[in-house]
Steps between C-alpha positions, in 0.01 A plus 500: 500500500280251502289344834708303707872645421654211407835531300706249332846524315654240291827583374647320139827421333321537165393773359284320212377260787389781702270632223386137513424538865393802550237442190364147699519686816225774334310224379479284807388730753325889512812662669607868496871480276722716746861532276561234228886607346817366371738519794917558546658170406262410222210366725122558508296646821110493541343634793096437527270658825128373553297253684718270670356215294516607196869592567560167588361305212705769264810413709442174459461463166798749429691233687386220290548698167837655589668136608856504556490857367360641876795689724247590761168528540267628841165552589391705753137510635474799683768741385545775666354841374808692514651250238321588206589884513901446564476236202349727239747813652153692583619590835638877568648525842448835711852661657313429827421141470894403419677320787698229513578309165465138477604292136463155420680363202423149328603321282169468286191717437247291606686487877515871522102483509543219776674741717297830402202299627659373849643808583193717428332233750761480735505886632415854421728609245442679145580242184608780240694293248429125401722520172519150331723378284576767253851678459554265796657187342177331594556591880177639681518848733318618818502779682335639758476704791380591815652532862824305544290212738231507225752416243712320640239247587395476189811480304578216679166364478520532105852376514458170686168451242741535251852308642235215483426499116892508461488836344620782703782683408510794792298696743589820636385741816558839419342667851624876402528506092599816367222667305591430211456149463136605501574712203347341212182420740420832620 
């Protein structure tokens, strides 16, 4: 990852478009391509990291160039750290460090990186999944845990971020999950 930590998302009912974009995004700007993938429901997601202005001048101009073919787009200028390792699945939780489970569902990719972000910020809990879009029918996924406060705080936190973009679909407090919903994490 690049100096600054900058990410930006722009999400695309085209997939031809979003070749289109994501090409004129590369061009415009030296950014750090995250995930750039055909998406459930026939759409197009790019996620670029980097220095926060040369994120914004590629979101820009992915704007511009995608038109009336942009679902959602975000930029976010100081992401948090734990976002990049629960995006890329890179994160392998401990049996110790399981605790409470918190999920946040949306309605598009890009907003599940909205509330990865403000929940990592809002309180000490471990983001272990940010899945986006695919075999989701374009929803986004987080989960995380921590101690029941921890994540309750920031489920809410990440769900109000969310509820603003009109895109959440559900959050959910798990405080004593049985083990195996850590499974596949473990």
């Amino acid at each position: 990852m690049t100096n600054g930590k900058a990410c930006g998302a722009i999400e695309l009912s085209s997939i031809g478009i979003g070749y289109k974009v994501q090409d004129e995004m590369l061009k415009s700007a030296s950014v750090d391509l995250l995930i750039a993938r055909t998406i459930c429901s026939g759409k197009y997601l790019i996620v670029i990291g980097g220095n926060i202005s040369h994120v914004e001048a590629a979101i820009q101009t992915a704007v511009q160039v995608g038109e009336s073919a942009v679902i959602d787009h975000l930029l976010v200028a100081n992401a948090h750290e734990s976002v990049f390792p629960a995006m890329t699945q890179s994160v392998v939780l401990q049996p110790e460090q399981t605790g409470a489970l918190g999920i946040v569902e949306t309605f598009s990719g890009v907003s599940a990186l909205v509330a990865g972000d403000v929940a990592g910020k809002t309180a000490r809990v471990t983001l272990f999944r940010l899945h986006i879009a695919m075999a989701l029918g374009g929803k986004g996924l987080l989960l995380m845990t921590g101690s029941v406060s921890d994540v309750t705080a920031a489920v809410e936190a990440a769900a109000a971020a969310v509820r603003e973009r009109g895109l959440l679909v559900s959050c959910v407090v798990i405080p004593r999950p049985d083990p195996a919903l850590f499974q596949d994490y473990l």
